[in-house]
N, C-alpha and C positions, 0 to 999 in steps of 0.2 A: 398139276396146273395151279392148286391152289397156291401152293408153294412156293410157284416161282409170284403169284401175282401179290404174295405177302410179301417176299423179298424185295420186287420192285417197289411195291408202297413204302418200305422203311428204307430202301435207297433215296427215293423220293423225300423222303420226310429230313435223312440226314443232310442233301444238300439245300433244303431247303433252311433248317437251322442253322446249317454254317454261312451261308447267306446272310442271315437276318444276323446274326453275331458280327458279321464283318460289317455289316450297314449302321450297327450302332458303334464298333469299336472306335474309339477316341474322338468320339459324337460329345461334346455338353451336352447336360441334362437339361430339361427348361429351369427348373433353377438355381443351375449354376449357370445359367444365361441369364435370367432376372437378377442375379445377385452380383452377375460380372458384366455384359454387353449393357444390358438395361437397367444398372441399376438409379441413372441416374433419372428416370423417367418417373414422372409424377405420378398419372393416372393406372391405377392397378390395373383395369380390367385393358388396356392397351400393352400395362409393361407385360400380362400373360398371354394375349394374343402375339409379342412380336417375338415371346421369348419360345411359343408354339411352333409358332408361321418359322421362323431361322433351325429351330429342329428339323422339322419337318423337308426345308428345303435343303441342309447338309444331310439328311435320310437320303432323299431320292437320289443326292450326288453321289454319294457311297452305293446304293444300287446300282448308278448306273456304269459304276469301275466296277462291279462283281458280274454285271450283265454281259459288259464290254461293247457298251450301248453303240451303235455305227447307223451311218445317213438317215433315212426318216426314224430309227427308235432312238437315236441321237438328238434332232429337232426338236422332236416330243420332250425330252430329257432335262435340253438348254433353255427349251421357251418357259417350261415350269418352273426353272428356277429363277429365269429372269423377271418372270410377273411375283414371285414368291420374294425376291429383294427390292424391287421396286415398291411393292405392298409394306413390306419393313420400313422402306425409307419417307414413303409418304404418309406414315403413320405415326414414323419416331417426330418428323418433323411438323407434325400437330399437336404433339405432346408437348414441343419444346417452344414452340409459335406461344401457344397458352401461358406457358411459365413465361416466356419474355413480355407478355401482356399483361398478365397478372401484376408481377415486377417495375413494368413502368419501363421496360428497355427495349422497346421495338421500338422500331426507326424508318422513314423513307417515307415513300408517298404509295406505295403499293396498299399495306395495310388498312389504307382509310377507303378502299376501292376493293368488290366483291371480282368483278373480273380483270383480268389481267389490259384491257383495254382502259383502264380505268375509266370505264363509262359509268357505271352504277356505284353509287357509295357503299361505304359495306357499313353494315348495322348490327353490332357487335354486341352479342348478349355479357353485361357485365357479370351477372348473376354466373352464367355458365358457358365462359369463353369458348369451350369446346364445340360446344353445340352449334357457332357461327363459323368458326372452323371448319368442323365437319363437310359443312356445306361448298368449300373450297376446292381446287382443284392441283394436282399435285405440281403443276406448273409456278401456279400464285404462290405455294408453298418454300417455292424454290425462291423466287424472285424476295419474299418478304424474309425470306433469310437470309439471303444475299444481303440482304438493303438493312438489315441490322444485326450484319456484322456475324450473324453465327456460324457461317459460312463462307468462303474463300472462292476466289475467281473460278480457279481451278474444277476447283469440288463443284461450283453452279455447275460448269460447263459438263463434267461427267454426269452429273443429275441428268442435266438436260438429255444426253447423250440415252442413256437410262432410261427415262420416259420414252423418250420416240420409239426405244425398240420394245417398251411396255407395250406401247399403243398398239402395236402388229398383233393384238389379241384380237383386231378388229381384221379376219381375214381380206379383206378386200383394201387398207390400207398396208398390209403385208404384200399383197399382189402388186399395189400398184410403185410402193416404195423397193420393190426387186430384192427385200431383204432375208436372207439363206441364213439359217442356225447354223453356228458353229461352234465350238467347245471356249473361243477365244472370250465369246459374246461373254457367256453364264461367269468368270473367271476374272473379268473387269468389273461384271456389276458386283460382284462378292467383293472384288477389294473397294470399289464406292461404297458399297454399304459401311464396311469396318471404316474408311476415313472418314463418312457422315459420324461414326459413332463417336469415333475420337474428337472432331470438329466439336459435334454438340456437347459434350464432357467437357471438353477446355472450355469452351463458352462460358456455362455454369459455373464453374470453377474460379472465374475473374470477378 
């Protein structure tokens, strides 16, 4: 008896490392994503959160091809990733908001307005742009990129697209918007995130 419950623990133990093997195989490291995805982001302790947070979420996407994730361990699967790119992009585009302020290159009429209604001015810490930032919402982010230029009609629209099914983190706007995970969802905002990355690169670059 013991025997056989030693042999099952080490059958257990090998498919568990082949597993964890296949989940990191041709994964970037965090920094060869700090050095290549993020390198063009200013603030360090954001370029090692985004270059985490993008491990972390091509991790769970590789589990969920060795799981062979299906209907609800699938849902679970897709919405993780989609809050986990959505989190990269609303965070890259804080880093890059800054540098366009810093610079003197932000543009439009959004930026000078804390909410998107432009009802409230926004009162922007010179000392530490970020920090007035911060306080922003990944909507505004979008719209003040738009409006100077770092971003493309196109790429808003997918943002936006992005966000709404962020927001389904809020189950009861999940319920009420009728919106079902599917593999299609996590696999769109993965390519939005890489042309947000490209976008903001080129930007900086001109």
């Amino acid at each position: 008896m013991w025997l056989i419950k030693k042999i099952q623990e080490q059958f257990g133990q090998v498919l568990i490392d082949a597993m964890a093997e296949f989940a990191k195989k041709d994964i970037k490291t965090t920094s060869e994503l700090e050095s290549d995805e993020f390198s063009h982001v200013q603030d360090q302790d954001i370029k090692k959160s985004l270059s985490e947070t993008l491990y972390g979420a091509r991790w769970l996407y590789k589990l969920g091809l060795a799981l062979l994730a299906r209907q609800e361990e699938q849902y679970a699967h897709v919405r993780a990733q989609i809050i986990d790119y959505a989190s990269i992009c609303e965070a890259l585009l804080a880093d890059i908001i800054v540098q366009a302020y810093k610079s003197n290159r932000i543009n439009g009429q959004q930026y000078q307005f804390f909410d998107t209604r432009q009802s409230r001015l926004m009162s922007w810490n010179n000392a530490n742009p970020l920090i007035s930032v911060n306080k922003t919402t990944f909507e505004w982010r979008i719209k003040v990129a738009e409006e100077s230029g770092i971003i493309d009609a196109q790429l808003t629209q997918n943002l936006n697209s992005m966000r709404s099914k962020r927001n389904t983190v809020h189950l009861t706007f999940k319920i009420m918007s009728g919106v079902t995970y599917w593999s299609g969802f996590a696999k769109r905002s993965h390519t939005t995130m890489y042309e947000l990355i490209e976008q903001t690169k080129k930007w900086l670059e001109n």
